[in-house]
KOLSEFI-681448 format. One line per field, with one value per residue (C-alpha): x, y, z; residue in three letters; residue number from 1. Coordinates in nm, 4 decimals. Each point is the difference from the previous one (the first is absolute). Layout:
N
east: (X, ...);
north: (Y, ...);
up: (Z, ...);
torro: (Ala, ...);
kemar: (NUM, ...);
END
This chain:
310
east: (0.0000, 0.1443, 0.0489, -0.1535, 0.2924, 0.0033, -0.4039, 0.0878, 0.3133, -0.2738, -0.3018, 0.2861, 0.1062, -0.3940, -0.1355, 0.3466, -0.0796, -0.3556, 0.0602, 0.2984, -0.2915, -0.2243, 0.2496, 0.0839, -0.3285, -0.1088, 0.2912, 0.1566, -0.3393, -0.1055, 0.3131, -0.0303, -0.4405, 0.0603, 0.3160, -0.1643, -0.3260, 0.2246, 0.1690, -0.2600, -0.2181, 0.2909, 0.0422, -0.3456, -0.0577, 0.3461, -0.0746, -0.3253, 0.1074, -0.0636, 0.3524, 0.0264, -0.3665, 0.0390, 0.2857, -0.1525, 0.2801, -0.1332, -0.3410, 0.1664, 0.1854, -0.3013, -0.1499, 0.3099, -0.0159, -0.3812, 0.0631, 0.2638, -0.2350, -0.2899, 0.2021, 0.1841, -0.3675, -0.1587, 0.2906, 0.2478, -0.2005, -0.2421, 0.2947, 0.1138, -0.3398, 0.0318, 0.3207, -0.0620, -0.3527, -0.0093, -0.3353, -0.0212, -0.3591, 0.0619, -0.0873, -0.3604, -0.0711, -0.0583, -0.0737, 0.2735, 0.1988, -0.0792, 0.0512, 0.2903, 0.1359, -0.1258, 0.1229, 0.3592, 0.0128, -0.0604, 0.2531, 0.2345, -0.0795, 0.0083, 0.3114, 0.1945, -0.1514, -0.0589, 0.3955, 0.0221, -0.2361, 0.2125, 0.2864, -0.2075, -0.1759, -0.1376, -0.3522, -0.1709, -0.0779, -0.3972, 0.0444, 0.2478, -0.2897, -0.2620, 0.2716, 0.0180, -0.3531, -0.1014, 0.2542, -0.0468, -0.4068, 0.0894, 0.0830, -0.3044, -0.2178, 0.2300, 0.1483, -0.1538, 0.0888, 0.2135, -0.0451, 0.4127, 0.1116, -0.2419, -0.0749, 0.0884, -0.0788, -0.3173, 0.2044, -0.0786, -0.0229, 0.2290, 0.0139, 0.2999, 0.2666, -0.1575, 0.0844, 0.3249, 0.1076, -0.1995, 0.2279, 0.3057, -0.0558, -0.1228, 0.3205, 0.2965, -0.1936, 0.1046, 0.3686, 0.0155, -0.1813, 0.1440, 0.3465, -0.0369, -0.1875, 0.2131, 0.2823, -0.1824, -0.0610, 0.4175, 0.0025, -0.2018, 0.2148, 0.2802, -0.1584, -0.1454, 0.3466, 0.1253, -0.3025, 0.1465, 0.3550, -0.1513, -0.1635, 0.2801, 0.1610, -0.2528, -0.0044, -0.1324, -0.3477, -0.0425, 0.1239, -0.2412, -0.3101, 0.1152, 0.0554, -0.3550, -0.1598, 0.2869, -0.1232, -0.2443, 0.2372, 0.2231, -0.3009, -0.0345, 0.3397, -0.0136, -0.3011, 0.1329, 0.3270, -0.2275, -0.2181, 0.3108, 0.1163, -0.3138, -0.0339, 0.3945, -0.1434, -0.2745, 0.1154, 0.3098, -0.2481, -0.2983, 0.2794, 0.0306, -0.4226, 0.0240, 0.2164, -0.1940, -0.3097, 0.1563, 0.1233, -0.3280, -0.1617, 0.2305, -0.0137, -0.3743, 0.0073, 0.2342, -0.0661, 0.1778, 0.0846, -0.1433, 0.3868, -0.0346, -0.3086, 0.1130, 0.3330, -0.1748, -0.2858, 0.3103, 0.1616, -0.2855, -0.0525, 0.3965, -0.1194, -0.3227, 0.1860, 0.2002, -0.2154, -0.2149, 0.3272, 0.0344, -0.4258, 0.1409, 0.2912, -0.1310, -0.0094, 0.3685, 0.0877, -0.1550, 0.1652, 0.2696, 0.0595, -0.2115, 0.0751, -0.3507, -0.1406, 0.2125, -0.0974, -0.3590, -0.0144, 0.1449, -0.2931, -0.2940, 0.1545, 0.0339, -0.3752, -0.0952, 0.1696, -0.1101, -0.3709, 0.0341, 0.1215, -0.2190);
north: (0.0000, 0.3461, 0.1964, 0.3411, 0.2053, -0.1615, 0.0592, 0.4010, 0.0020, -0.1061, 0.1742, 0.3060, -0.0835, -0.0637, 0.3292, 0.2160, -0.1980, 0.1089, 0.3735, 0.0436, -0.1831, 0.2576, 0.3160, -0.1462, 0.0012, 0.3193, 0.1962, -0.2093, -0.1100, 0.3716, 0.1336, -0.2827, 0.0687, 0.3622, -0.0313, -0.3033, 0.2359, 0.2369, -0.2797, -0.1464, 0.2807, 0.1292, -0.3211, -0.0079, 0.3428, -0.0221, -0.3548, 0.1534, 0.2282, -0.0017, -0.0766, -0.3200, -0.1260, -0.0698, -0.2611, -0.3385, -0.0269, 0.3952, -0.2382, -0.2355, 0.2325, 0.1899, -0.3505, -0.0479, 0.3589, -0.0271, -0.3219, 0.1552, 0.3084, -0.2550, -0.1855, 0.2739, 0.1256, -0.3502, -0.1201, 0.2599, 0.2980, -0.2673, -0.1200, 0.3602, 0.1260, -0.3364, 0.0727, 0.3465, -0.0321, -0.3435, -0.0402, -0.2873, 0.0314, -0.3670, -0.1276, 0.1610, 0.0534, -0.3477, 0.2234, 0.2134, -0.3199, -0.2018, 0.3023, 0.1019, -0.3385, -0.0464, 0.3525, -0.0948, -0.3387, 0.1664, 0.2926, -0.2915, -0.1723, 0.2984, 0.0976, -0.3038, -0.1909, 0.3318, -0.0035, -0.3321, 0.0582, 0.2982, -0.2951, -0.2268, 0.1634, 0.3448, -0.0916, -0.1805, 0.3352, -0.1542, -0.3531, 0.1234, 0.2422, -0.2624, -0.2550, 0.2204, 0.1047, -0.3526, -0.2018, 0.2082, -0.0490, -0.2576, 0.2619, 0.1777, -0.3060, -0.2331, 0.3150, 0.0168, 0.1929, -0.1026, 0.1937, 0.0153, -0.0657, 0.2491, -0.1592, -0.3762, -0.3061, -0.1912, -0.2348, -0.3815, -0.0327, -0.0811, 0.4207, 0.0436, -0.2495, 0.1196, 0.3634, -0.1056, -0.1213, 0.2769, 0.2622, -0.2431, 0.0024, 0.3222, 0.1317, -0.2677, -0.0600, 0.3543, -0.0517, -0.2888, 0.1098, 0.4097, -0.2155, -0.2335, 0.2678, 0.2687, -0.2349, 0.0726, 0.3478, 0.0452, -0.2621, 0.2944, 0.2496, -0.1222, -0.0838, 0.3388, 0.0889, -0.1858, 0.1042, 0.3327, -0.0772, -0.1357, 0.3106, 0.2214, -0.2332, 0.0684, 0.2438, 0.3282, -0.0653, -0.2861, 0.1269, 0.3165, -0.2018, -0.2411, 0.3932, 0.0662, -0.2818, -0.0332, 0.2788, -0.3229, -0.2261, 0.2031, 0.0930, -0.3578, -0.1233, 0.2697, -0.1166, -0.3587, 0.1127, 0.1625, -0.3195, -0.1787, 0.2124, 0.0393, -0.4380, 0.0211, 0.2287, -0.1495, -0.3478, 0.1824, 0.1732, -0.2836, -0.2656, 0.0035, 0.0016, -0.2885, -0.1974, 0.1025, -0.1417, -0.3245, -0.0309, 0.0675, -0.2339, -0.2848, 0.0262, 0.0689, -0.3230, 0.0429, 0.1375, 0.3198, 0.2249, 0.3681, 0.0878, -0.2128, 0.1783, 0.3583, -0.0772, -0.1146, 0.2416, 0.3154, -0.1650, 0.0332, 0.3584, 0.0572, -0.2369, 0.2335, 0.3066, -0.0675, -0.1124, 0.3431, 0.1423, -0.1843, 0.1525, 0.3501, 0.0549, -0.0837, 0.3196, 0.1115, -0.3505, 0.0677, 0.3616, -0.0949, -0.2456, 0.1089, 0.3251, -0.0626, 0.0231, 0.2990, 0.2011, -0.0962, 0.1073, 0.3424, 0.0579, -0.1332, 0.2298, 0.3206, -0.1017, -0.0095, 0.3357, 0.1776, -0.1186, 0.1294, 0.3229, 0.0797);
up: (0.0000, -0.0659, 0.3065, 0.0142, -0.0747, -0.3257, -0.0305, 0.0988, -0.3049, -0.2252, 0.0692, 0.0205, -0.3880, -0.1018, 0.1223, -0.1769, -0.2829, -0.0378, 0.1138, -0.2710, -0.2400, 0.1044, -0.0365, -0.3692, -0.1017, 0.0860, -0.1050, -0.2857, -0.1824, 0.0284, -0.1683, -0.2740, -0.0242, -0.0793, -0.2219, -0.2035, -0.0376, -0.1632, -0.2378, -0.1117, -0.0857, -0.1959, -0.1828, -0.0699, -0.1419, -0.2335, -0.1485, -0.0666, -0.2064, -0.4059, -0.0866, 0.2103, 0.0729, -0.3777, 0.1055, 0.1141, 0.2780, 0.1719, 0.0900, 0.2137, 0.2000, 0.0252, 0.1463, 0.2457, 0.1338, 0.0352, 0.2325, 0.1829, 0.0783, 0.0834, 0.2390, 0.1295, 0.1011, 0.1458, 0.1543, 0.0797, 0.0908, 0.2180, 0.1923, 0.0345, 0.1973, 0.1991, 0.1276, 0.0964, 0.1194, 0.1306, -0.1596, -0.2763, -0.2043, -0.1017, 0.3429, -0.0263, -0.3393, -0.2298, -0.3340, 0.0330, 0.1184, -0.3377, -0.1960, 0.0541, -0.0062, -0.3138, -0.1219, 0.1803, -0.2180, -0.2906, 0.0070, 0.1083, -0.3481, -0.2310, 0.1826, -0.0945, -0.2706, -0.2268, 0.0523, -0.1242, -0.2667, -0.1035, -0.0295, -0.2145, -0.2130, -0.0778, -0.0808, 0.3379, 0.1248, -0.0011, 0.1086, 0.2630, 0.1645, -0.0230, 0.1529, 0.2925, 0.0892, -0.0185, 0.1817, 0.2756, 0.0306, 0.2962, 0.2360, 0.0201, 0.0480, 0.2461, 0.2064, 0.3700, 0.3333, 0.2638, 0.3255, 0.0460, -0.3163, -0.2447, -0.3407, -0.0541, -0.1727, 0.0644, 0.2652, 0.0074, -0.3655, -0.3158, -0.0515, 0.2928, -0.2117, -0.3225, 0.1303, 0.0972, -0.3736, -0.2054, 0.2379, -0.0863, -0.3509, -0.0849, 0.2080, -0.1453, -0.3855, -0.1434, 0.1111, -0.2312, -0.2963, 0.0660, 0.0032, -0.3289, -0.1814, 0.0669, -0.1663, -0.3504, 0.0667, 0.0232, -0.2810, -0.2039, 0.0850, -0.1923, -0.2406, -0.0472, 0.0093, -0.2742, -0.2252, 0.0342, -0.0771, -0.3325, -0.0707, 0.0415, -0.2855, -0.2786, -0.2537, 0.1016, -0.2077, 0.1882, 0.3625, -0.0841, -0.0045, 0.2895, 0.2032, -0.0653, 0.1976, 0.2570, 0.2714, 0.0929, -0.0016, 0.2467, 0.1915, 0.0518, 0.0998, 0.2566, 0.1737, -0.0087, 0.1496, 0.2787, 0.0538, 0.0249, 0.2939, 0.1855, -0.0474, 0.1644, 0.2798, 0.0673, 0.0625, 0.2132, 0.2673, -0.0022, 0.0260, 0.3725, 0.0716, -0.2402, 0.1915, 0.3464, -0.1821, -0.1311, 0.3387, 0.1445, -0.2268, 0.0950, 0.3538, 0.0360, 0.2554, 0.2048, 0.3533, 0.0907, 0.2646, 0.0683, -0.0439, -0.3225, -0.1234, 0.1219, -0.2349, -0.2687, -0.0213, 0.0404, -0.3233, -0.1720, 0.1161, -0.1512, -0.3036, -0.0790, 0.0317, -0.2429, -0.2211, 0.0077, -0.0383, -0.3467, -0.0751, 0.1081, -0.2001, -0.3630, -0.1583, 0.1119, -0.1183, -0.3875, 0.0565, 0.0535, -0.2503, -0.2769, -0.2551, -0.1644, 0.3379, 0.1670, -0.3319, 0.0421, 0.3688, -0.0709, -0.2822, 0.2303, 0.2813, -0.2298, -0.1205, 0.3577, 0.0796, -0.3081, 0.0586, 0.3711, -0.0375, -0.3613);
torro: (Unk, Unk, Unk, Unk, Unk, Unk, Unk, Unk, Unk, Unk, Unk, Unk, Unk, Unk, Unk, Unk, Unk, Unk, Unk, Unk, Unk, Unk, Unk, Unk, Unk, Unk, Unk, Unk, Unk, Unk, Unk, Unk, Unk, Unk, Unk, Unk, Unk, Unk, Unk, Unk, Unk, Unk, Unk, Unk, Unk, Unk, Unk, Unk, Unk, Unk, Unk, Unk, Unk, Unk, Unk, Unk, Unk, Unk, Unk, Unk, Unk, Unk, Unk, Unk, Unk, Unk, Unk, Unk, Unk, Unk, Unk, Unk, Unk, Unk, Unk, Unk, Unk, Unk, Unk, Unk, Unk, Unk, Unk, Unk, Unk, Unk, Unk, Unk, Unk, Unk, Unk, Unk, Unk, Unk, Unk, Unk, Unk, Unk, Unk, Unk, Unk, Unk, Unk, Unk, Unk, Unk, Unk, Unk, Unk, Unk, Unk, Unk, Unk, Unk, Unk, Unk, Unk, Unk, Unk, Unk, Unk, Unk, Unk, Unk, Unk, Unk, Unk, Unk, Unk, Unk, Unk, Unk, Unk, Unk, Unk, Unk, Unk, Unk, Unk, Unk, Unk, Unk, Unk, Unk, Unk, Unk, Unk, Unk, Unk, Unk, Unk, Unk, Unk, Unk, Unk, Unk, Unk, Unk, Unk, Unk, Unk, Unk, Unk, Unk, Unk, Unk, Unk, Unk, Unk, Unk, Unk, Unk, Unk, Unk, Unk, Unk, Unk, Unk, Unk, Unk, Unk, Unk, Unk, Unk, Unk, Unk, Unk, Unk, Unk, Unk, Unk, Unk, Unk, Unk, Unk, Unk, Unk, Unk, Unk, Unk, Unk, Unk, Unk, Unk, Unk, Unk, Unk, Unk, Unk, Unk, Unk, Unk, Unk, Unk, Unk, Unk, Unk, Unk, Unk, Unk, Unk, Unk, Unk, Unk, Unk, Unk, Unk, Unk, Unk, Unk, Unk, Unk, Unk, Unk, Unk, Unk, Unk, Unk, Unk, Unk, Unk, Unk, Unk, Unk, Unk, Unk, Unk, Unk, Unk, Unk, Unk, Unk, Unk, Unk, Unk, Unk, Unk, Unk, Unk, Unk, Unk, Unk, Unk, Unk, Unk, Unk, Unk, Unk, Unk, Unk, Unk, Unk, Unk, Unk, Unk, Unk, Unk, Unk, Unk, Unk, Unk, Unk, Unk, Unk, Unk, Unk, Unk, Unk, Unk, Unk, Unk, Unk, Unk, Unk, Unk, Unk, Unk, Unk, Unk, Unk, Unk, Unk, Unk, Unk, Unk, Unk, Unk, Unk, Unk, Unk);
kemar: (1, 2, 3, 4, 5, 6, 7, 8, 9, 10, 11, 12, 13, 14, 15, 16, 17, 18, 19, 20, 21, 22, 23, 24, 25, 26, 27, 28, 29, 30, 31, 32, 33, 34, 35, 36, 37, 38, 39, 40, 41, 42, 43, 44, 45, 46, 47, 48, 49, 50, 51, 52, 53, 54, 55, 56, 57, 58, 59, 60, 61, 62, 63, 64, 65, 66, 67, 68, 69, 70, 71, 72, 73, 74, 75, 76, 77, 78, 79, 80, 81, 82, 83, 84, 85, 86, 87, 88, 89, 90, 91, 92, 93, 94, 95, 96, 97, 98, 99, 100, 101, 102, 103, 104, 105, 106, 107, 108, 109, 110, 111, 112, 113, 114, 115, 116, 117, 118, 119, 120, 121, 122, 123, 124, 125, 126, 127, 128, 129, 130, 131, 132, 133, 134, 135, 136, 137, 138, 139, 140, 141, 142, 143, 144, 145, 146, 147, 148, 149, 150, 151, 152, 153, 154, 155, 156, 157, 158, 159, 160, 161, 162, 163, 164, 165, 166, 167, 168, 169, 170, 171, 172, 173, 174, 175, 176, 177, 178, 179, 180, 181, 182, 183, 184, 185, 186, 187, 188, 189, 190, 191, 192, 193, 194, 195, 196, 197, 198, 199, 200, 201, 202, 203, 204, 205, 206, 207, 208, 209, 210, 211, 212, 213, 214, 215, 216, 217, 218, 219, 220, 221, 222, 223, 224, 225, 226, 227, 228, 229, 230, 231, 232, 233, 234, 235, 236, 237, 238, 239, 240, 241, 242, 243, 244, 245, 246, 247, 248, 249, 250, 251, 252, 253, 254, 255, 256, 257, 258, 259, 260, 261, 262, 263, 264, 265, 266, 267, 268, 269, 270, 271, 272, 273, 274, 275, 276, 277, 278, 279, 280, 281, 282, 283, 284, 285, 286, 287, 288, 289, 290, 291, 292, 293, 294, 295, 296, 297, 298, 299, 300, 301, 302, 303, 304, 305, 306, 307, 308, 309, 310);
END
């Protein structure tokens, strides 16, 4: 049997746990709600513009920062007034429960799989929304309340374990395909690159009507360059909550301690963070990285100015 200084240690370590928890999620989640409010919009509102909506690739990032802002809203901003109020609506509430459950899955969906879609292909911009308001249906319907634990599973039944593996591979699936997929996109690259040495060999007759349909082609190597780099960062800062939930997954059975559970559940915190990081940074990421972009960003902002002040 332990004695009780040993009982004291860990009680000690459980409660520091959950109060540095607590202090991360009210002033690190805030920092990343508002700045990823800010990113996303601005993503939004310059892959909306007439000069890249036309570009099949503008709609999927359009789709990934619309996730991001949804979950950044039902999960992040949720947890925020949690933290500082103490007052969690899904403990009351089973509508707003189920809803924003539902709302949480799908942001998680668009999120990653529009990512992956942007990988694949360019034209599943349909199938992929349809994929992702209708895989998540179960939520709504099997969610219930749990006094202490807010919205859960409907316990007793095949939903817990069936939860358990839809959270595993919803969270570990994009890795691989984002991985293999990602292969081809580099794969295009150079050959997009060699196209263009050819060109410059021709004649000029010929490399004069090549020049006149090549502002697409460019347009297009640019934004797979950019996928390619938000795949890379996205499996960096989502690699860690992967592992926490493959870890989670496999050792669902065995019995742990309320040191055990504080640990785990303050990784996950860490885990979480940054992956809202990742959903916050986006549109300094395509700044960054893309010309196309950075000149596009600078027109919508002039726009935004001019139409402000005239």
């Amino acid at each position: 049997m332990m004695n009780s200084t040993t009982i004291t240690t860990q009680t000690t370590i459980t409660s520091s746990l959950t109060v540095i928890q607590n202090l991360i999620t009210q002033y690190t989640f805030t920092i990343i709600f508002i700045i990823g409010n800010f990113s996303n919009l601005a993503n939004i509102l310059v892959f909306l513009e007439k000069t890249l909506r036309l570009n099949a690739y503008s709609w999927y990032f359009e789709f990934v920062s619309l996730g991001h802002l949804i979950f950044l809203y039902f999960r992040c901003l949720t947890s925020i007034i949690t933290a500082w109020s103490g007052y969690d609506l899904t403990r009351t509430s089973i509508i707003y429960c189920r809803i924003r459950i539902y709302f949480l899955t799908i942001s998680l969906l668009m999120a990653r799989y529009f990512l992956c879609f942007i990988s694949i292909d360019r034209w599943l911009i349909i199938f992929g929304l349809s994929f992702c308001i209708l895989f998540s249906i179960n939520f709504p319907i099997w969610y219930q309340i749990d006094g202490s634990k807010g919205g859960i599973g409907v316990p007793n039944t095949f939903y817990p374990l069936f939860y358990t593996i839809y959270n595993l591979v919803i969270t570990i699936g994009p890795f691989f395909i984002m991985i293999l997929f990602s292969l081809l996109l580099l794969r295009n690259l150079r050959q997009g690159h060699r196209r263009q040495v050819i060109a410059r060999t021709q004649t000029n007759t010929v490399r004069l009507s090549i020049n006149a349909g090549q502002q697409f082609h460019r347009k297009d190597i640019q934004f797979i360059k950019l996928s390619f780099i938000q795949v890379c960062l996205y499996i960096l800062c989502n690699a860690f909550y992967g592992y926490n939930a493959t870890y989670a997954f496999i050792t669902q059975s065995t019995i742990k301690t309320a040191e055990q559970v504080a640990f785990n559940s303050f990784l996950s915190t860490i885990g979480l963070n940054i992956n809202y990081l990742y959903m916050a940074i986006t549109f300094f990421l395509y700044t960054l990285v893309s010309s196309t972009f950075r000149k596009e960003c600078f027109l919508t902002i002039k726009r935004i100015v001019h139409y402000r002040f005239h």
